[in-house]
C-alpha positions, 0 to 999 in steps of 0.5 A: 471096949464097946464099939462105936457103930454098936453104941448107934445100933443099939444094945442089942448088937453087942449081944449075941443074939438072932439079930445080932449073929444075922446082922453079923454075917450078912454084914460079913458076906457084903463086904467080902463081896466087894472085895470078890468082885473087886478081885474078879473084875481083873480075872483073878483066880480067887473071885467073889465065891472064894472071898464070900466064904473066907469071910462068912467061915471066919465069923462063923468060927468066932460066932461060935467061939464066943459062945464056946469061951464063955463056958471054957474060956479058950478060943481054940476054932478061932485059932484052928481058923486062922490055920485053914486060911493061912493054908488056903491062901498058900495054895493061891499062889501059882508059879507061871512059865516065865518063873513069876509068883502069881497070886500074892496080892490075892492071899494077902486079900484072903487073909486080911478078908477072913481077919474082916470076917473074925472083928464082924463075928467079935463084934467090932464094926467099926475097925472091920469098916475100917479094914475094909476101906483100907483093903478096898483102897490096897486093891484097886486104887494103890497099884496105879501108884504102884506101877508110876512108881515102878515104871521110874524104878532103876532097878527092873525085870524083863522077859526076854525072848530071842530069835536064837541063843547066839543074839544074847552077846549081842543083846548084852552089848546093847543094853551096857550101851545104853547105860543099863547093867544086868544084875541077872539073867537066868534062861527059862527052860518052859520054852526049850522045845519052842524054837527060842531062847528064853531068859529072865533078866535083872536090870538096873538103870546106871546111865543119869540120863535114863533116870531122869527121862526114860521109864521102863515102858519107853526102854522096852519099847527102844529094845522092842525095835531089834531085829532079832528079839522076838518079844520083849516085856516087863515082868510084873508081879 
């Protein structure tokens, strides 16, 4: 198959040659920049440097194994690199004090970052653009969609902070008051030594009227007015 935006650029960028391994990498390490700097625009852990890479290694690893195949016909770093990243971007995630898993969407973009790297390195420029738009568009346009639809979800997690253990029963008997059920509730122990009660709780919405004009945003700012919690907030992913 012989790639759009190669037919416009001309024969020389379906060949490997210098102009075609530097036209390939440079074009690697843009747009994983973008990606970078989308990712370290909202502090996460994995920023522009770490995107850079992931991407400039995976074009490298396919640069050489195309010229490693056409003499053995293996692809063996290709599949060696997809390993690392896979190992790379598990080690991204992080488990944080209220038990959320942190960094999901950021393995994800490493991933789907190096798979960017590996179609530039092929040579295939225009599913990489392609991929790009979409995982540009996953990362910073999506989530605003993402948490409308959450907010008017029945079903939704809270961290919940108590003066004292013994407000729960009472906590308990406001929230089925209000028409709210708990599927779980699990107490945190990272706060034992802190002087609170503190606990992980599922909730689903049963009460008609709060599906239709209650978001989770507008409940927990109800259960925020109770004297004896001491912070309340959703839990996000």
């Amino acid at each position: 198959m012989i790639d759009p935006i190669a037919i416009i650029l001309g024969e020389w960028s379906q060949q490997l040659n210098i102009y075609s391994i530097l036209f390939r990498i440079i074009s690697s390490v843009c747009l994983a920049a973008v990606i970078g700097c989308e990712r370290s625009s909202k502090r996460h852990s994995a920023g522009l440097r770490t995107f850079i890479l992931i991407s400039l290694v995976a074009s490298m690893i396919m640069l050489m194994d195309i010229q490693i195949a056409s003499d053995t016909g293996l692809y063996l770093l290709s599949c060696a690199g997809i390993i690392g990243v896979a190992i790379i971007s598990v080690n991204s995630l992080l488990v944080n004090s209220r038990s959320q898993i942190k960094g999901l969407t950021t393995a994800a973009g490493l991933w789907e970052s190096a798979m960017i790297g590996f179609s530039i390195g092929a040579g295939y420029y225009t599913i990489s653009l392609i991929a790009f738009a979409v995982l540009l568009c996953s990362l910073s346009v999506f989530p605003t969609l993402e948490r409308y639809l959450k907010n008017r979800s029945n079903h939704f997690e809270i961290h919940l902070e108590l003066n004292n253990s013994g407000y729960l029963n009472n906590f308990v008997t406001t929230i089925r008051r209000l028409g709210l059920r708990i599927d779980d509730i699990e107490a945190n122990p990272a706060y034992a030594n802190s002087g609170l009660s503190v606990y992980s709780i599922a909730l689903s919405i049963q009460n008609s009227e709060l599906k239709k004009y209650k978001t989770h945003t507008e409940i927990i700012e109800a259960l925020r007015s109770l004297d004896y919690i001491y912070h309340i907030e959703e839990m996000l992913p």
